[in-house]
C-alpha positions in Angstrom: 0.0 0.0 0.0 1.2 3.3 -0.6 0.8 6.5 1.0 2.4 9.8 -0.5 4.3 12.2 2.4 3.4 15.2 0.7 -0.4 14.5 1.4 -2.5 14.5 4.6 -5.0 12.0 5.0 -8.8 11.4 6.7 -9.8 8.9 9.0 -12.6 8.2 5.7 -9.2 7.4 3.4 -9.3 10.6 1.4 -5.8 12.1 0.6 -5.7 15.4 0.5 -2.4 17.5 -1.3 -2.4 21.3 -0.7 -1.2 22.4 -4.3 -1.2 26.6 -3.3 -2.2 28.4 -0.4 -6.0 27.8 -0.9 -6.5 25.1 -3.1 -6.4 21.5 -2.5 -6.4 18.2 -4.9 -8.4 15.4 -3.2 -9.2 11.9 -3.7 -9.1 8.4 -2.6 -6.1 6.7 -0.7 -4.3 3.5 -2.1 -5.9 1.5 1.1 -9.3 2.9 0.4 -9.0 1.7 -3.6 -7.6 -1.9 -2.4 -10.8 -2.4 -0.1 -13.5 -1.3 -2.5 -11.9 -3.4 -5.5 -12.7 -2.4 -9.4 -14.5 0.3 -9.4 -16.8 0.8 -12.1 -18.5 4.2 -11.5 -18.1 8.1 -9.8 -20.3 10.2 -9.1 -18.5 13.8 -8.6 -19.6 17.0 -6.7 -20.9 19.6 -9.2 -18.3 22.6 -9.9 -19.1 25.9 -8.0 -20.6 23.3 -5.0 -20.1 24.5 -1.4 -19.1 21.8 0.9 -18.1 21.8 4.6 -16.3 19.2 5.7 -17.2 16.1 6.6 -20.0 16.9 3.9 -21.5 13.6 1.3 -19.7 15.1 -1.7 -19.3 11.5 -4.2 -20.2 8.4 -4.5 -18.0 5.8 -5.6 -19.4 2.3 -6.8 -17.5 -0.9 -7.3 -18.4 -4.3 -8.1 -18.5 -5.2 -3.9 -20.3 -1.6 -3.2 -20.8 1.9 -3.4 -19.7 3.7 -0.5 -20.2 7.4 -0.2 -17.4 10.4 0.0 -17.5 12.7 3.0 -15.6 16.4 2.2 -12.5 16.1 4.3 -12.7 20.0 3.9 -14.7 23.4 3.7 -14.8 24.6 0.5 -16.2 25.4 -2.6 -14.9 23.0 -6.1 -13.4 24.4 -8.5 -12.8 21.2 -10.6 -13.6 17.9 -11.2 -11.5 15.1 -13.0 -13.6 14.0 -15.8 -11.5 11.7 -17.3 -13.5 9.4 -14.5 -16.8 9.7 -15.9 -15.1 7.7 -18.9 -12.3 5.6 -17.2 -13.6 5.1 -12.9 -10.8 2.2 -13.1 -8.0 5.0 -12.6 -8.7 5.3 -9.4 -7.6 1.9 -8.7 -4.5 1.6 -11.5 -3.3 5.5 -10.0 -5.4 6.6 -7.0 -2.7 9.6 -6.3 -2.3 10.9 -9.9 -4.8 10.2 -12.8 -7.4 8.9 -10.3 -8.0 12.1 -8.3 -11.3 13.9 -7.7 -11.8 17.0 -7.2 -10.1 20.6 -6.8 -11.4 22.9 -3.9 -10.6 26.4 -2.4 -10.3 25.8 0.9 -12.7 28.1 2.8 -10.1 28.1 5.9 -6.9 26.1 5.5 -5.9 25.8 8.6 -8.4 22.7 8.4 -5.4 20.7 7.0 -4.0 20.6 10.5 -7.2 18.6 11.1 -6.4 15.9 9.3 -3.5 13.1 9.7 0.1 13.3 8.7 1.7 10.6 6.2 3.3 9.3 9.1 -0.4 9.0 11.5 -1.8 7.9 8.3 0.6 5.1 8.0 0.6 4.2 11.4 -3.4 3.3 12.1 -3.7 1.9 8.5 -0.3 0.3 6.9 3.1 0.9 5.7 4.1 3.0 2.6 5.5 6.3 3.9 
């Protein structure tokens, strides 16, 4: 299993990288992928959507179950990855690149701090720092 160090991670297996001061890339962690299995659809948050965190944002749905996405931040999206409507399966084959979800301004990022280090992360769920 892999888990990135320049990500921080929610207790729901979101990953979470802050790419500038108010905007973070989000999606699924390499554990969270493993335990759902193929997936074969996702349902992203609309652009322009406010969430707060610990909002239902997505759905994801793969052949064991669809399981729904809680925000792991306030915010407001600023972009999906579409390429999922088309090819879902990237989020298993490349959960921290191609697979990602969804681009939000943070509405207040010291929210980040919420959330668990690499290192947490790794230590309540596996190895992979």
């Amino acid at each position: 299993m892999q888990i990135k160090s320049d990500r921080r991670y929610s207790t729901e297996h979101l990953w979470v990288k802050v790419e500038e001061k108010t905007m973070a890339r989000i999606g699924i962690t390499d554990f969270a992928q493993d335990e759902l299995g193929d997936i074969v659809y996702v349902e992203l948050p609309h652009v322009g959507t406010e969430l707060e965190a610990s909002d239902d944002c997505a759905v994801v749905e793969s052949v064991k179950t669809a399981v729904s996405i809680k925000s792991p931040l306030s915010g407001k999206v600023l972009e999906v990855n579409d390429n999922l409507d088309e090819e879902p399966e990237l989020v298993n084959f490349e959960p921290y690149r191609a697979g990602w979800m969804f681009i939000m301004e943070m509405a207040d990022p010291e929210e980040i701090e919420d959330l668990l280090t690499s290192e947490e992360y790794s230590d309540k769920y596996g190895t992979g720092v």
